[in-house]
Structure formats: C-alpha cells, structure tokens
Backbone bond lengths (Angstrom), bond angles and torsions (degrees), N, CA, C in turn:
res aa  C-N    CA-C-N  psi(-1)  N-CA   C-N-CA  omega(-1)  CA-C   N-CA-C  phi
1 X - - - 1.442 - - 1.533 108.85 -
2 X 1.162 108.07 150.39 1.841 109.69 -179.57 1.169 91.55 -100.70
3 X 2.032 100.98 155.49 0.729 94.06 158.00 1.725 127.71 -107.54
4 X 1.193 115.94 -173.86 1.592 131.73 -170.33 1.787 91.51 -61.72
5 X 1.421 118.42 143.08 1.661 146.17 176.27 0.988 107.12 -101.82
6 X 1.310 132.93 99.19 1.323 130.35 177.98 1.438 117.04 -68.54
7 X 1.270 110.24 -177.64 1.825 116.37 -170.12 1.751 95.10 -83.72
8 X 1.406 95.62 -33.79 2.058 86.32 -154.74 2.309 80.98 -82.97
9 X 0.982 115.08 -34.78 1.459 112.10 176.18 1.727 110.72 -45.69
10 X 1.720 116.51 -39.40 1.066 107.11 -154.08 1.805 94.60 -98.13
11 X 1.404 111.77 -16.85 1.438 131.32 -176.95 1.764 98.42 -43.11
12 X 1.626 87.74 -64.36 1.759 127.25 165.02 1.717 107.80 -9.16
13 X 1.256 88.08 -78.94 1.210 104.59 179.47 1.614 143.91 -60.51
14 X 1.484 82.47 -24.41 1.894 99.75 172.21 1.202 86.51 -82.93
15 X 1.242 146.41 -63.86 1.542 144.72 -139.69 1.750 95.49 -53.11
16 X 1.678 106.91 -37.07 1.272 118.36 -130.41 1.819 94.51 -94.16
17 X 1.906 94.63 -22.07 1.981 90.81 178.54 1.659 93.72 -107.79
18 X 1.200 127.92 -9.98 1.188 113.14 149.37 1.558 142.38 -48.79
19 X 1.519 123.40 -26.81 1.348 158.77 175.20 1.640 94.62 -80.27
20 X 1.059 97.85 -63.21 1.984 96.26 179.73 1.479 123.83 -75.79
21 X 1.035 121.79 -22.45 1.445 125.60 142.77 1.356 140.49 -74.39
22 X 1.283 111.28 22.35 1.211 145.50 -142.49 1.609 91.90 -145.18
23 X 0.836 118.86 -104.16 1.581 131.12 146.26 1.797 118.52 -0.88
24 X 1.089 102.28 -69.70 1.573 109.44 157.24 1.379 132.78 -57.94
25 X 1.517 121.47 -12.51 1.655 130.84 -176.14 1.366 98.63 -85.71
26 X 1.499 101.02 -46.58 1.247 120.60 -168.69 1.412 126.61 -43.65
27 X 1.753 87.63 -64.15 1.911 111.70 157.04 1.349 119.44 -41.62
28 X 1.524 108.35 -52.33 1.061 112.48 -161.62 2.161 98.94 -59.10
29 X 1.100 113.29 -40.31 1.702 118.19 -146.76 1.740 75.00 -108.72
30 X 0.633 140.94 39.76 1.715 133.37 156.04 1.415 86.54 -120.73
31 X 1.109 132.96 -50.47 1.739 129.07 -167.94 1.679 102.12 -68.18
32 X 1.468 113.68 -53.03 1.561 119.47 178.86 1.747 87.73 -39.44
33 X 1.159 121.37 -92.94 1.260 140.69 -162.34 1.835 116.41 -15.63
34 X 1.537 88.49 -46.86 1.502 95.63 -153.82 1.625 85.58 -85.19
35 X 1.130 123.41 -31.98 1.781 122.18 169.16 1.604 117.19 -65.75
36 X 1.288 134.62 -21.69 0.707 162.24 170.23 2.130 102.19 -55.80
37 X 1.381 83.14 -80.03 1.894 97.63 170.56 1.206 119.48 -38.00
38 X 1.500 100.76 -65.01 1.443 107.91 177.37 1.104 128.49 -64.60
39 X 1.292 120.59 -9.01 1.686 142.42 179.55 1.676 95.21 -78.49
40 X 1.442 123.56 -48.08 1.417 138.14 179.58 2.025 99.87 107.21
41 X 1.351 112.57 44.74 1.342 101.47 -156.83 1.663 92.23 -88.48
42 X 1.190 108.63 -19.14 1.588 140.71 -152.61 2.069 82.56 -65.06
43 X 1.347 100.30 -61.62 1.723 131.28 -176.83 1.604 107.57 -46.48
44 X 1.147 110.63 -38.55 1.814 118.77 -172.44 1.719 111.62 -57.06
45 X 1.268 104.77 157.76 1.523 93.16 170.85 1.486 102.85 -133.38
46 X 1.522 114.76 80.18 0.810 105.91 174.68 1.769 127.49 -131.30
47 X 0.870 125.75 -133.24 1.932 107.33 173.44 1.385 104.94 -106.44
48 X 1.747 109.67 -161.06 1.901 91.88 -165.15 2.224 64.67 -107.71
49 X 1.314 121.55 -42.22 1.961 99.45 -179.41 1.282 94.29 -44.00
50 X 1.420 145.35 -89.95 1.566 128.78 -129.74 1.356 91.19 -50.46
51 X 1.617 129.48 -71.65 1.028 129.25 -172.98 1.235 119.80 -7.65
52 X 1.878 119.41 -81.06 1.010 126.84 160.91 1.511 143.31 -34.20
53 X 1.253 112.91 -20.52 1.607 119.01 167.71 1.457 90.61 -90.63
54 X 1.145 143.34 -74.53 1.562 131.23 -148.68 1.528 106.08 -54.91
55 X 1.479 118.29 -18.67 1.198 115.06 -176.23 1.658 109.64 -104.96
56 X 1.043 108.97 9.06 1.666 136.70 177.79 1.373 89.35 -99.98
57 X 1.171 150.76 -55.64 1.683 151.11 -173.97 1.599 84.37 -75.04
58 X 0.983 144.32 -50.18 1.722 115.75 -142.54 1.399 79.76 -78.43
59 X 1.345 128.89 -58.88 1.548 120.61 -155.14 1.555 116.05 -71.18
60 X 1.694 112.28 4.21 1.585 106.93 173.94 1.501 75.91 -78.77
61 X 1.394 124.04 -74.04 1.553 134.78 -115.07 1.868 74.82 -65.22
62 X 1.377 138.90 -46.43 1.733 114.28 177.59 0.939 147.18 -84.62
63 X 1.692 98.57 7.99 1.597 105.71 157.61 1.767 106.55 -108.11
64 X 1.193 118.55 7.90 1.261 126.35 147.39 1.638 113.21 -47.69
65 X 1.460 93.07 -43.53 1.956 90.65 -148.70 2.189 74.65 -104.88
66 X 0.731 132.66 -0.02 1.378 111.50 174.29 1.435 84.08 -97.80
67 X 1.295 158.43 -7.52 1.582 143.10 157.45 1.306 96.76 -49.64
68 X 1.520 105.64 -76.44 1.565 115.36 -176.71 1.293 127.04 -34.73
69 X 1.349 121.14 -43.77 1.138 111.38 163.83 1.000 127.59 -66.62
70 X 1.439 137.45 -36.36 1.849 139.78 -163.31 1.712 92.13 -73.01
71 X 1.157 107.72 -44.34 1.639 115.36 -168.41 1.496 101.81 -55.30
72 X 1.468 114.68 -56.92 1.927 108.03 -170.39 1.324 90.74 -79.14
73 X 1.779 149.24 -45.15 0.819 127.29 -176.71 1.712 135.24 -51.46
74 X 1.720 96.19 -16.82 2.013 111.49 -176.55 1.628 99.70 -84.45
C-alpha cells in the first residue's frame, strides 16, 4: 500500500522542479548566447524585430527538416 503525499511534501517538490527549470532556462540561454557571439550576432547593428524574424525563419526552416525527417523515418 502507498503511502499518503502530503501537501508540504508535494509543496517540496514544486519548489524542487521549479529550481531545475530554473537551472535549465538558464543553460539553455547561456548556450543560445555564447552561439549567438560566436555567430558575431552580438557585432550586427540591427533591431531586436529584424532580429527576431530572421531567427523566426531559422527555427521554421529546422523544425521544417525535423518534420522531414520523422515522416521518411515512420
């Protein structure tokens, strides 16, 4: 038999994937960033909209090709 999860246990636990998702944003936009630099995006003079659409096109055109792939891969 299990036992009963308490409220302050489950409190616990949000706190606890809250911290790791937290942790993970983090990762995630330190890696964007540093690809970003090295890309020279840092160097551009341009606005944060253009920005945002050209980087709105790169991420269709690769989840474009991750369609493509799952599809010939099924």
């Amino acid at each position: 038999m299990r036992a009963k999860t308490t409220i302050s246990e489950i409190d616990t636990q949000i706190e606890l994937l809250r911290e790791r998702r937290k942790k993970m944003v983090a990762t995630a936009n330190e890696r964007f960033a540093s690809a970003a630099r090295r890309a020279g995006l840092a160097e551009l003079d341009i606005s944060d909209a253009e920005l945002n659409e050209v980087l709105a096109a790169i991420t269709a055109r690769f989840r474009d090709g991750e369609r493509r792939t799952t599809r010939e891969s099924a």
